[in-house]
NUFIKE-186714 format. One record per residue (C-alpha): residue in three letters; x, y, z. Coordinates in nm, 2 decimals. Example, Ala and Ser with C-alpha at 12.3 -4.5 7.8 and 13.67 -1.06 7.14 Angstrom:
2
KOLDO    r      xx      yy      zz
KOLDO  ALA    1.23   -0.45    0.78
KOLDO  SER    1.37   -0.11    0.71
***
This chain:
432
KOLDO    r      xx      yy      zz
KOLDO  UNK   -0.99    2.89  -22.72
KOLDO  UNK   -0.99    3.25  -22.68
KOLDO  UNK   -1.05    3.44  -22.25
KOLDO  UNK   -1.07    3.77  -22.24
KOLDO  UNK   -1.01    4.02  -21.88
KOLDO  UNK   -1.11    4.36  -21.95
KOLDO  UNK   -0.97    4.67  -21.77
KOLDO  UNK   -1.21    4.63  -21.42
KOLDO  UNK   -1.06    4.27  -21.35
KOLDO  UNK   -1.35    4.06  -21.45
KOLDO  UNK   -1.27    3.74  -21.65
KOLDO  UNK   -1.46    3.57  -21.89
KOLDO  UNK   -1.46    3.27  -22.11
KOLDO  UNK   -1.54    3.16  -22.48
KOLDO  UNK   -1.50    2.87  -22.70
KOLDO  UNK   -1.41    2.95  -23.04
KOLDO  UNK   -1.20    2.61  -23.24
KOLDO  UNK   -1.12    2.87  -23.51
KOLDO  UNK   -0.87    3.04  -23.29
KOLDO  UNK   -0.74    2.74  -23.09
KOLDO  UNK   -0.43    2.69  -23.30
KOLDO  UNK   -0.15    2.42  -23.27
KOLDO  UNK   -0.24    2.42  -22.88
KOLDO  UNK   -0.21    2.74  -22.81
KOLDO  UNK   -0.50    2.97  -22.60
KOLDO  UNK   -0.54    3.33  -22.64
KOLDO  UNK   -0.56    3.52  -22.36
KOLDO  UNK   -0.64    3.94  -22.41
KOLDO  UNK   -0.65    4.18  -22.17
KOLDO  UNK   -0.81    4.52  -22.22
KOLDO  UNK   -0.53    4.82  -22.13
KOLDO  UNK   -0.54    5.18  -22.14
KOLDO  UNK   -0.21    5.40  -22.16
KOLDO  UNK   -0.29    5.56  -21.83
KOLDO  UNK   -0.25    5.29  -21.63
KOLDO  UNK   -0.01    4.98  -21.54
KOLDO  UNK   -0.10    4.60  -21.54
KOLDO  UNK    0.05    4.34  -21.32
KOLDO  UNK    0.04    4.01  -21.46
KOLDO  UNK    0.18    3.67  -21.41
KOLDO  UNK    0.13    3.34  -21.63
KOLDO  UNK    0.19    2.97  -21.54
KOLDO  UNK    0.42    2.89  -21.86
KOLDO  UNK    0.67    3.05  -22.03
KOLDO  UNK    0.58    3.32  -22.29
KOLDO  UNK    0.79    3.45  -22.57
KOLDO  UNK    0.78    3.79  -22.61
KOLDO  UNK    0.77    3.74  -23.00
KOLDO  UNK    0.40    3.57  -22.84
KOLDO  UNK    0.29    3.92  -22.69
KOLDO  UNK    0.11    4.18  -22.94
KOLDO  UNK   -0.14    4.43  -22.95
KOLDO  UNK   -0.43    4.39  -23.16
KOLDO  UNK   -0.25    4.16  -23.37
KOLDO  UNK    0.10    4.33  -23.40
KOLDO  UNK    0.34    4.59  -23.18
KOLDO  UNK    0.69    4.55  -23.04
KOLDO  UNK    0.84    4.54  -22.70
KOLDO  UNK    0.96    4.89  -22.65
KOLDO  UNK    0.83    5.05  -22.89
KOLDO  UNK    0.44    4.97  -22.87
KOLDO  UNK    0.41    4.87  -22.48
KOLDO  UNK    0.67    4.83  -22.21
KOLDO  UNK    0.75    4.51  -21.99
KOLDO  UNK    0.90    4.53  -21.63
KOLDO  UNK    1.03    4.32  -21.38
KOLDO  UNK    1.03    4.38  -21.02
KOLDO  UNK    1.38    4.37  -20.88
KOLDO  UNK    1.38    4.28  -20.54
KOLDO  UNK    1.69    4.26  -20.46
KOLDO  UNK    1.77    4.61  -20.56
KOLDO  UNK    1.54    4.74  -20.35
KOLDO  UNK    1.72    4.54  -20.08
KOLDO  UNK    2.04    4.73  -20.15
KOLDO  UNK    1.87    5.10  -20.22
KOLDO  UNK    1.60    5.07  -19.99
KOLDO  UNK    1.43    5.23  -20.33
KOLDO  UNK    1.05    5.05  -20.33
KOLDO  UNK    0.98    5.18  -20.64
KOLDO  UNK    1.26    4.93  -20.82
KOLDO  UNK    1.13    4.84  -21.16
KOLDO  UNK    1.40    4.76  -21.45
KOLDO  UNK    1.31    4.69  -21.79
KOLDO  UNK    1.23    4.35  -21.91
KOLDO  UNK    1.48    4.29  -22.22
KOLDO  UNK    1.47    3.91  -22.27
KOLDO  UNK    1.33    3.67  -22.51
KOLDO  UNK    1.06    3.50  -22.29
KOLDO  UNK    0.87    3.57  -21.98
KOLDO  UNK    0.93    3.30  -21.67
KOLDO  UNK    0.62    3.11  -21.57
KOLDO  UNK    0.49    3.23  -21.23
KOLDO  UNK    0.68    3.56  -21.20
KOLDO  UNK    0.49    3.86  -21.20
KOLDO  UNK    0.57    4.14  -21.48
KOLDO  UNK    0.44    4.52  -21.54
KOLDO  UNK    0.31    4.61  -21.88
KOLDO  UNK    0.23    4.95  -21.98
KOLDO  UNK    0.12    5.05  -22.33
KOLDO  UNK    0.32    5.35  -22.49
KOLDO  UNK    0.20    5.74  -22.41
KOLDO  UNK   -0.11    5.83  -22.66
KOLDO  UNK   -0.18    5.44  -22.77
KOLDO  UNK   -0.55    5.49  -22.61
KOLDO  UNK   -0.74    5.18  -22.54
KOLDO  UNK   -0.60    4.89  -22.68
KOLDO  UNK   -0.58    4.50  -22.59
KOLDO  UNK   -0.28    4.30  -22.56
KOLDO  UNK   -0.28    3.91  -22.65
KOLDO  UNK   -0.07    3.70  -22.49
KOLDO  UNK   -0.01    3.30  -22.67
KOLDO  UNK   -0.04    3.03  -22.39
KOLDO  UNK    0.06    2.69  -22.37
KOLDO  UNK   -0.28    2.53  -22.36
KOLDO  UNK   -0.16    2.22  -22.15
KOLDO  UNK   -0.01    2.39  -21.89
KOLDO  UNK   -0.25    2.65  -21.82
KOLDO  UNK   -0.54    2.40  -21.83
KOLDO  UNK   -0.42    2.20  -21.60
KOLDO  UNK   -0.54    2.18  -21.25
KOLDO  UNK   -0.29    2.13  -21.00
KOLDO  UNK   -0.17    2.24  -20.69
KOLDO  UNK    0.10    2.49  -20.72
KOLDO  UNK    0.39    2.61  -20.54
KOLDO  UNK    0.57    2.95  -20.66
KOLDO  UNK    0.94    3.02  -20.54
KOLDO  UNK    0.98    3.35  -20.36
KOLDO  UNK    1.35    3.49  -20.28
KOLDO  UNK    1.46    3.65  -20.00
KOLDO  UNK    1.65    3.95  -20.09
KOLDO  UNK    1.91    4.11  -19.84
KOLDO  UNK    2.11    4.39  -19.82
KOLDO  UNK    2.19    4.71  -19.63
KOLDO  UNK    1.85    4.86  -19.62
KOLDO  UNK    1.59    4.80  -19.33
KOLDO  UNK    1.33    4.47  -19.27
KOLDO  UNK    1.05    4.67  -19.47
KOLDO  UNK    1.29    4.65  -19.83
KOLDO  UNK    1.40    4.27  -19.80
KOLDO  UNK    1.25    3.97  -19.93
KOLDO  UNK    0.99    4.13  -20.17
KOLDO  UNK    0.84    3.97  -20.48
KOLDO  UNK    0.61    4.00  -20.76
KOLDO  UNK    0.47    3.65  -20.85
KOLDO  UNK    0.11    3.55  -20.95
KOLDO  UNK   -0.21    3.39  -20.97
KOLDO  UNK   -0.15    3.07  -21.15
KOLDO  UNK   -0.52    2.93  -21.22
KOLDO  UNK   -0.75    3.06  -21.47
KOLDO  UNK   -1.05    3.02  -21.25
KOLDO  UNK   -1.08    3.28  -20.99
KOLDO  UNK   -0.89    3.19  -20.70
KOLDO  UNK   -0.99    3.32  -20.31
KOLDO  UNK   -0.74    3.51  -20.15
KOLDO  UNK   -0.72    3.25  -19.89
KOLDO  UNK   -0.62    2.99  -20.17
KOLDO  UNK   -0.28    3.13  -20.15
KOLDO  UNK   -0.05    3.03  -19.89
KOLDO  UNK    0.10    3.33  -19.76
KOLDO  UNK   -0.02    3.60  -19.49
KOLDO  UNK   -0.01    3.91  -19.66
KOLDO  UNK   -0.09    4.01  -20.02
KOLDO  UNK    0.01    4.33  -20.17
KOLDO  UNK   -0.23    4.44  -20.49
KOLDO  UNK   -0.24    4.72  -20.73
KOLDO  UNK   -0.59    4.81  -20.92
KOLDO  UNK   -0.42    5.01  -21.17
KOLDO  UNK   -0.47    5.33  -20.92
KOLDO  UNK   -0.29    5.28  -20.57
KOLDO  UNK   -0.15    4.95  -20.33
KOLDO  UNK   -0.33    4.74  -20.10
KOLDO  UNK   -0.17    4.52  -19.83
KOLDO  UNK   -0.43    4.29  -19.65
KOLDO  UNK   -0.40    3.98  -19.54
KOLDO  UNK   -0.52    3.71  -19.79
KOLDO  UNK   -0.84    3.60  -19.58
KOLDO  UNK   -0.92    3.97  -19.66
KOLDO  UNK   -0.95    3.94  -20.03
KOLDO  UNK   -1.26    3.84  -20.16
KOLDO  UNK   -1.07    3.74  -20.53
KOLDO  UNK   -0.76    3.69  -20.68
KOLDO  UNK   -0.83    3.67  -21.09
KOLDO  UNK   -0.67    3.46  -21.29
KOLDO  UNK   -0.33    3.54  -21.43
KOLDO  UNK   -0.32    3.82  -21.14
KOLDO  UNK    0.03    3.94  -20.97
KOLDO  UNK    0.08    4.10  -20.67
KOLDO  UNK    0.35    4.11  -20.42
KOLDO  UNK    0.46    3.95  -20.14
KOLDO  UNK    0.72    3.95  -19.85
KOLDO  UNK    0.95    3.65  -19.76
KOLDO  UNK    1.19    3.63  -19.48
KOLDO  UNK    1.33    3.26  -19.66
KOLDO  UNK    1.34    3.18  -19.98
KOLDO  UNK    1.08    2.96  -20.04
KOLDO  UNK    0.77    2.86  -20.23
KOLDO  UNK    0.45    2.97  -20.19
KOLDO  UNK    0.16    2.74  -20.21
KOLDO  UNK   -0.16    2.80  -20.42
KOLDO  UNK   -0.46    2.54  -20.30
KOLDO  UNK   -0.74    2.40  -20.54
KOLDO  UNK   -0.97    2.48  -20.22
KOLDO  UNK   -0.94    2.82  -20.30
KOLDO  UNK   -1.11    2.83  -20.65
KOLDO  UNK   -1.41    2.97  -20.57
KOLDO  UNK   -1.57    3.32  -20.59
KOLDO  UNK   -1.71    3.35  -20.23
KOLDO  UNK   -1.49    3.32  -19.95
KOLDO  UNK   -1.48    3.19  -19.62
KOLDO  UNK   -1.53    3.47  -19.29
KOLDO  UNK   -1.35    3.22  -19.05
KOLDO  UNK   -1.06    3.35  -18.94
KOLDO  UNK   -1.09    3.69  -19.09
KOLDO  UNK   -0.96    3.87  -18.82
KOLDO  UNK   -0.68    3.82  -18.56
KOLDO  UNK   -0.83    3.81  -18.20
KOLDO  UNK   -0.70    4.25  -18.13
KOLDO  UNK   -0.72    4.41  -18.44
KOLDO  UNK   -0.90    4.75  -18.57
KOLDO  UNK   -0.90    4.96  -18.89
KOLDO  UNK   -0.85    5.31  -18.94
KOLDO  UNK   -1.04    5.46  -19.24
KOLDO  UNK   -1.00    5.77  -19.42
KOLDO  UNK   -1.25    5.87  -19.63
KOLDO  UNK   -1.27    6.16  -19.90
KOLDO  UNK   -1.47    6.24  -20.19
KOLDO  UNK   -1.23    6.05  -20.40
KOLDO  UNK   -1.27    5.75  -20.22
KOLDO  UNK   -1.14    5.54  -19.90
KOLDO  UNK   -0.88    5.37  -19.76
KOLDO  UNK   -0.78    5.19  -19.49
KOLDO  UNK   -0.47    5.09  -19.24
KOLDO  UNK   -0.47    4.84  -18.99
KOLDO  UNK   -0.32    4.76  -18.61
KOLDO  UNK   -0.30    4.42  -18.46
KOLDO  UNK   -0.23    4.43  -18.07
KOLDO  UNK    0.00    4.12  -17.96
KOLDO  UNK    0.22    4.14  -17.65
KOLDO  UNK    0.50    3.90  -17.81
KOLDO  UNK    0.54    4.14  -18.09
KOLDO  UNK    0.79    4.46  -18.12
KOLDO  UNK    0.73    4.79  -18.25
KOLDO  UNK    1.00    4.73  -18.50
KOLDO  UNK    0.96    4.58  -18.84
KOLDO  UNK    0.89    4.26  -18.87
KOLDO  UNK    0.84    4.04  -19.19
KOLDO  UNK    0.55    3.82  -19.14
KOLDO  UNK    0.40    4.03  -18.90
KOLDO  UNK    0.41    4.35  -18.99
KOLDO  UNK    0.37    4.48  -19.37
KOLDO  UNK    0.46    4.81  -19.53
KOLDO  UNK    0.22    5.05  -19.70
KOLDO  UNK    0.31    5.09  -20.06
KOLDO  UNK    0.25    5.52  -20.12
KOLDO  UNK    0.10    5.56  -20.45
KOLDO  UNK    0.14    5.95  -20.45
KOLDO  UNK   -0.06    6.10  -20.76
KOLDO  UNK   -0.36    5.84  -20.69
KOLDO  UNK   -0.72    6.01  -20.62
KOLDO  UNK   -0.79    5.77  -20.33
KOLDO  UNK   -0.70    5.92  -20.02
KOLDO  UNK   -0.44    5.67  -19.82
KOLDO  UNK   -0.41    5.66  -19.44
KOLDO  UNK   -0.07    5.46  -19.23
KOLDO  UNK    0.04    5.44  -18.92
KOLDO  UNK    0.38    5.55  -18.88
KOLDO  UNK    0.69    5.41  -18.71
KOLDO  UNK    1.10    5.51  -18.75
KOLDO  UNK    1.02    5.65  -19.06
KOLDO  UNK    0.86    5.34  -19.20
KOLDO  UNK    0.46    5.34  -19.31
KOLDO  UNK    0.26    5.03  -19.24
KOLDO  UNK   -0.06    4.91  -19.41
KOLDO  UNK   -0.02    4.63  -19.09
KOLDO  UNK    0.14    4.75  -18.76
KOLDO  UNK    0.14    4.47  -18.51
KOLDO  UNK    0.26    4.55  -18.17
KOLDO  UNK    0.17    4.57  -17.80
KOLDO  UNK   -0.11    4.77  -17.74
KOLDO  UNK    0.06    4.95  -17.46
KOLDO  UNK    0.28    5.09  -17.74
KOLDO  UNK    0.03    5.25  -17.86
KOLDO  UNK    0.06    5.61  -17.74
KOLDO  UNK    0.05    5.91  -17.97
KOLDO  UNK    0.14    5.70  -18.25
KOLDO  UNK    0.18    5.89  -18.53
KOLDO  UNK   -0.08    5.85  -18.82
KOLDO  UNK    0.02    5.93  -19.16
KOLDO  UNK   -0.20    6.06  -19.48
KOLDO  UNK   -0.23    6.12  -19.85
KOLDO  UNK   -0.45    6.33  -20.00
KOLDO  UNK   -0.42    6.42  -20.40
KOLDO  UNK   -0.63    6.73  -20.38
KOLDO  UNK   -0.73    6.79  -20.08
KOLDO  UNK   -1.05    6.92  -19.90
KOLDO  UNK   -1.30    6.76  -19.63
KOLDO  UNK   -1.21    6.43  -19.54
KOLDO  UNK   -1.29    6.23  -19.25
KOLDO  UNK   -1.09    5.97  -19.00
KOLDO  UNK   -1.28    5.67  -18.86
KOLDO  UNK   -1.24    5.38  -18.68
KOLDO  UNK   -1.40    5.03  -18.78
KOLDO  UNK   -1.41    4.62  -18.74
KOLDO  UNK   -1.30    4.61  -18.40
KOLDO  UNK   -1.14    4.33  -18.22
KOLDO  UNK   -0.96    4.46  -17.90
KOLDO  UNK   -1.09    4.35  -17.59
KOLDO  UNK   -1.12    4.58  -17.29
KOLDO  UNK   -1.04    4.87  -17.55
KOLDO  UNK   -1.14    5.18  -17.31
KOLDO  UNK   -1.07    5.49  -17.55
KOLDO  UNK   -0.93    5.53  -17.94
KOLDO  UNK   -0.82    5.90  -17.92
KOLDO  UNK   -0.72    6.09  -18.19
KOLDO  UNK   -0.50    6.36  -18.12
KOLDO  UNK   -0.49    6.67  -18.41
KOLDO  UNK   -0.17    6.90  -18.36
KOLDO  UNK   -0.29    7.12  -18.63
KOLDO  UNK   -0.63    7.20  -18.44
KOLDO  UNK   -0.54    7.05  -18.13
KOLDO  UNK   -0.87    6.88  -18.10
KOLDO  UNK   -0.91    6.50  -17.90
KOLDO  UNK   -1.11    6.27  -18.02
KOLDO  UNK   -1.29    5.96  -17.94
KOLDO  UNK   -1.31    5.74  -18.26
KOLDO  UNK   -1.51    5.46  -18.03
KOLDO  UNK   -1.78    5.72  -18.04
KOLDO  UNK   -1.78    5.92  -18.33
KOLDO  UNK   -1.63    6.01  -18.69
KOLDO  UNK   -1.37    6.27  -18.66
KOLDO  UNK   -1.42    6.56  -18.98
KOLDO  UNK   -1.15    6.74  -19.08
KOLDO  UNK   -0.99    6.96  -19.38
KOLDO  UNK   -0.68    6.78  -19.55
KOLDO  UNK   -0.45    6.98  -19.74
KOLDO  UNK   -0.33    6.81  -20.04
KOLDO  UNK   -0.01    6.62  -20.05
KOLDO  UNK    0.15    6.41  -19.79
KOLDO  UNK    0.13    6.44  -19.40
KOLDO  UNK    0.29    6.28  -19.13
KOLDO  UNK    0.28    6.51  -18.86
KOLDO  UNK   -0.07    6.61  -18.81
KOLDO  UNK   -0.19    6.29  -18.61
KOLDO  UNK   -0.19    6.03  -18.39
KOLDO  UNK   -0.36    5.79  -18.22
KOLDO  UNK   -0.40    5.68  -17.80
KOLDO  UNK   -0.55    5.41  -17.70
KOLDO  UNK   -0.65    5.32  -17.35
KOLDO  UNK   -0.77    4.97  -17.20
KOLDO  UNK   -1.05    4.91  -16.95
KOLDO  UNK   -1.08    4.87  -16.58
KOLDO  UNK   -1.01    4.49  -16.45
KOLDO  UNK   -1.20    4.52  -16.14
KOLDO  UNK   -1.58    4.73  -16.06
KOLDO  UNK   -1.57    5.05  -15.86
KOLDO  UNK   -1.69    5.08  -15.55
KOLDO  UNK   -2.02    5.33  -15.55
KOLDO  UNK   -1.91    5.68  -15.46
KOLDO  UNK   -2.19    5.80  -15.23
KOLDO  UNK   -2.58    5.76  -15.32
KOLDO  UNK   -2.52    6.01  -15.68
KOLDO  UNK   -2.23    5.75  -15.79
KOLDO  UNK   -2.42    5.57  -16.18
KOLDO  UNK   -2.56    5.18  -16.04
KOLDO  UNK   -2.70    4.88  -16.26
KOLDO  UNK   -2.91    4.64  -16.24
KOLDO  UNK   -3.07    4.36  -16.48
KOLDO  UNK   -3.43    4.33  -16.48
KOLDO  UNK   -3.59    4.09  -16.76
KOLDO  UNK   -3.28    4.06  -16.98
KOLDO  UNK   -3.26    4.46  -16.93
KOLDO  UNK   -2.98    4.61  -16.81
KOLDO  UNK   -3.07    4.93  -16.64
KOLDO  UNK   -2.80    5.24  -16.54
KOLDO  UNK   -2.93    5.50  -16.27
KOLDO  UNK   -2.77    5.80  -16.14
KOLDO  UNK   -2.62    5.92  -16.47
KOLDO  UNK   -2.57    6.29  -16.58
KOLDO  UNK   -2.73    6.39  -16.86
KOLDO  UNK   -2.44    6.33  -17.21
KOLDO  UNK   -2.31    6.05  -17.01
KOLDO  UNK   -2.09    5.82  -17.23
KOLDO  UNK   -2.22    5.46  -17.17
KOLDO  UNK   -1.95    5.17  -17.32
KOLDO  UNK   -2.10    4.79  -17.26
KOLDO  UNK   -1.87    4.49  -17.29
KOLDO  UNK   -1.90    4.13  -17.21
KOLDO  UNK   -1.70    3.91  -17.00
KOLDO  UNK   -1.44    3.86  -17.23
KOLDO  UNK   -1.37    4.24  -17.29
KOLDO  UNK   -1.52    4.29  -17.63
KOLDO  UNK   -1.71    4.65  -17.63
KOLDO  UNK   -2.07    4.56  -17.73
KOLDO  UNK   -2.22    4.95  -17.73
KOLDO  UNK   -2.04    5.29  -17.74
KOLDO  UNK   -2.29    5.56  -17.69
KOLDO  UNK   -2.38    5.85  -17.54
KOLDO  UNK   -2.67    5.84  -17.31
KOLDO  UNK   -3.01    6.06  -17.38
KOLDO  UNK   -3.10    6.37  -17.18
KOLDO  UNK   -3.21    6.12  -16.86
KOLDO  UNK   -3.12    5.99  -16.57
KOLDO  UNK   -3.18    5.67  -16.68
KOLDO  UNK   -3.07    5.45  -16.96
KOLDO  UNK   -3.16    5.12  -17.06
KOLDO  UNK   -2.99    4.81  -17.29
KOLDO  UNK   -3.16    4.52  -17.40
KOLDO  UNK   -2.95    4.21  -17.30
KOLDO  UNK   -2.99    3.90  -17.57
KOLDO  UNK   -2.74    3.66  -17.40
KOLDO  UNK   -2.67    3.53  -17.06
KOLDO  UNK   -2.33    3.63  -16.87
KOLDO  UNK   -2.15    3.87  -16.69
KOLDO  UNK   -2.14    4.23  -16.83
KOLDO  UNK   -1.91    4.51  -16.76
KOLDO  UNK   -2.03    4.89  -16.81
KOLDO  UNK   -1.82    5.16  -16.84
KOLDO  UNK   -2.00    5.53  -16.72
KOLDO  UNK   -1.82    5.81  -16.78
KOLDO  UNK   -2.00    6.13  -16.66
KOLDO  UNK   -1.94    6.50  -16.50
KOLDO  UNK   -1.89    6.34  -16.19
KOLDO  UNK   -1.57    6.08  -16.34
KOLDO  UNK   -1.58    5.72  -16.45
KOLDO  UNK   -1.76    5.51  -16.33
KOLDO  UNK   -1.71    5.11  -16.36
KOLDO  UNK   -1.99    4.85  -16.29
KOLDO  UNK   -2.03    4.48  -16.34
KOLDO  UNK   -2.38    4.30  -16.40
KOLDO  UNK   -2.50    3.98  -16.41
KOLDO  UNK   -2.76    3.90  -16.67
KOLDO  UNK   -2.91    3.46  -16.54
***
C-alpha cells in the first residue's frame, strides 16, 4: 500500500499489492529544497528506510533535525535545531527534513510498519518539560505529531495550544481553532509537566466542531498586507497575570524572511500569539509587527468576545494618530523589517449604570415595534448597541440625522452607548 501527501498538505490514498512488501507501507511526501517539513510517525523508522526517489543519503541528499527542547531551556535560543545523526527515527517525535540546496522538487519515501500505523487506537504522546535558566516562554517545548493516518481535528488532540509551520511562517492557536491536523503532521507544543498528550478517535474527522471555539473575552488583531494575513490574539481573565504563563499564554514563533506579514502583542520583551491577562492591563500595550517588504498594510480588529468593551484604540507613535478599531480598519505604510515600537493598543470598558438626561438636547431611546429609536443625536454620532450581558451588538456611526433607528430581533434589556459633540451619552432600553 502506497499514500502519498503532496507539498499543500492534502493526503490521499491508493491500493497497489505490488508495492505492499513484507508489511511494509509506503508513505511519500512531495518536498521542494526551499522549504522545511515537519513530520512525525507512529513507529520507529530506520533511516536506512528514508530515500528519495528511490535512493539518497542522510546528509548528503536531505537533512534530518530534531528539536531540542531542552536547549532552548538553557539558551533561551527558540530556534534550537541539532542534527539528527542516529540510526532510527522514535515513533511519535516530531523531526525536520530538508532536502539539500539545488535538489528541486523531489519526493521522499518513508517505509512504515504496516501494523502499527493501521491500527486505530487511542494514543497518548510523552511531552517533557524542559527547565533551565531562561524565562517561562523557552521551557517545556516539544515537537511531537499526528499519529493517525486519517485526518485528525485539531480538537482530537488533547492539549490547548498547537504550534504549526506551513513551510512559510508559525501559527499558535488553540486546537479548537484548527480545522485539520493531517496525518503524520508535527507541530509543537508547550508543557509545564512532563506528561502525555492524548490523541482522541472522536477527532478523526474533516469538519470540526464550533462549540467552544472561543473563550468567553477574547479578540483578534489582524494585520493584513498584500502578501497575506495574520493574526494575534488577547484573552481578558481577571485571575490571570501579565507575565508568562504556560497554559495560558503562548509565544509567537517570528519567522523573519516569510512574505506573510506577522502581528504580536508584546510584553518584557517576550511576543505572544496568545496574551491572556486582565483587561485593565491593557493600556498602551505594545503591538509588535513583521513585514518582509513592506508597503500599505492594514491593522484590524475581529471575532470579538469582550463584554462591555467600550473602545479598542490604536495608538501610532510614528503618526500619532488614535484609532477606534471597534469602528473602523486602521491603513497604514509599514516599513519592512521588524517593529516593536510603533503601536499599541487601549482598551476601555462600558458604563455599568444609564446616565441621567442632560437637559431636553441630551440623545433619548425608546422601543417602538421591536425598533429601538435614538433622538437628539448630532449629526456623525457614534452609536454602540449591546445586550444585557455586555456583548456589543452594533458599532456604527450614525447618518447625517437626528434620528437613528435599530431593528431589535430578540426580547431583553439593551444598553446604547451615544457618543456625540455634546459627550457620551449612556441609555438603557427595554425591548417586551
Amino acid at each position: 500500500m502506497i499514500f502519498r501527501a503532496n507539498d499543500t498538505e492534502s493526503f490521499s490514498a491508493q491500493t497497489n499489492n505490488q508495492v505492499t512488501v513484507n508489511g511494509v507501507i509506503l508513505f511519500e511526501k512531495a518536498m521542494s529544497d526551499s522549504s522545511m517539513y515537519f513530520l512525525s510517525f507512529p513507529c520507529n523508522i530506520s533511516v536506512s528506510d528514508i530515500s528519495i526517489n528511490g535512493s539518497g543519503t542522510v546528509g548528503d541528499d536531505f537533512y534530518i533535525y530534531s528539536y531540542d527542547g531542552a536547549g532552548r531551556a538553557i539558551s533561551g535560543e527558540a530556534d534550537s535545531w541539532i542534527s539528527f545523526s542516529s540510526d532510527s527515527l522514535r515513533a511519535n517525535q516530531g523531526y525536520a527534513f530538508r532536502l539539500k540546496q539545488g535538489a528541486g522538487a523531489q519526493t521522499m519515501t518513508f517505509k512504515l510498519n504496516n501494523s502499527v500505523v493501521q491500527t486505530a487506537t487511542e494514543v497518548s504522546t510523552p511531552a517533557s518539560f524542559y527547565t533551565g535558566n531562561s524565562g517561562d516562554n523557552h521551557k517545556g517545548w516539544n515537537l511531537i505529531g499526528q499519529p493517525y493516518i486519517a485526518k485528525l481535528a485539531g480538537s482530537g488532540a488533547g492539549i490547548h495550544y498547537i504550534t504549526t509551520h506551513d513551510g512559510n511562517s508559525y501559527t499558535g492557536q488553540t486546537n479548537t481553532l484548527i480545522s485539520t491536523l493531517n496525518p503524520f503532521q508535527a507541530f509543537f507544543v508547550q508543557v509545564d509537566n512532563s506528561t502525555s498528550i492524548p490523541f482522541y478517535l472522536t477527532g478523526l474527522q474533516t469538519i470540526r466542531s464550533l462549540a467552544n471555539q472561543y473563550n468567553s473575552e477574547t479578540l483578534r488583531l489582524n494585520m493584513t498586507n498584500a502578501s497575506g494575513s495574520y493574526f494575534s490574539t488577547l484573552l481578558f481573565d481577571n485571575d490571570r497575570t501579565s507575565s508568562y504563563e504556560i497554559g495560558q499564554d503562548l509565544e509567537k514563533w517570528l519567522s523573519t524572511g516569510t512574505y506573510k506579514p506577522q502581528v504580536y502583542s508584546r510584553l518584557d520583551g517576550i511576543n505572544y500569539a496568545y496574551n491572556a491577562l486582565p483587561a485593565s492591563e491593557v493600556v498602551n500595550l505594545p503591538i509588535g509587527f513583521y513585514s518582509k517588504s513592506g508597503g500599505a498594510s492594514t491593522l484590524s480588529a475581529s471575532n470579538i468576545h469582550v463584554s462591555g468593551l467600550s473602545k479598542l484604540m490604536l495608538n501610532d507613535s510614528q503618526t500619532s494618530a488614535s484609532t477606534d478599531l471597534l469602528l473602523e480598519d486602521y491603513h497604514f505604510n509599514a516599513g519592512a523589517g521588524t517593529n516593536n515600537t510603533r503601536f499599541s493598543i487601549t482598551i476601555q470598558r462600558m458604563w455599568t449604570n444609564a446616565d441621567a438626561l442632560n437637559g431636553d438636547n441630551a440623545p433619548f431611546a425608546y422601543v417602538q415595534h421591536s425598533q429601538l429609536i435614538i433622538c437628539n443625536l448630532t449629526p456623525g454620532a457614534n452609536i454602540r448597541l449591546y445586550d444585557a450581558t455586555g456583548r456589543i451588538l452594533l458599532n456604527k456611526q450614525a447618518v447625517e440625522t437626528s434620528t437613528y433607528q435599530i431593528p431589535l430581533t430578540q426580547a431583553g434589556i439593551y444598553l446604547i452607548q451615544a457618543e456625540t459633540n455634546t459627550g457620551t451619552h449612556n441609555l438603557k432600553v427595554l425591548n417586551r
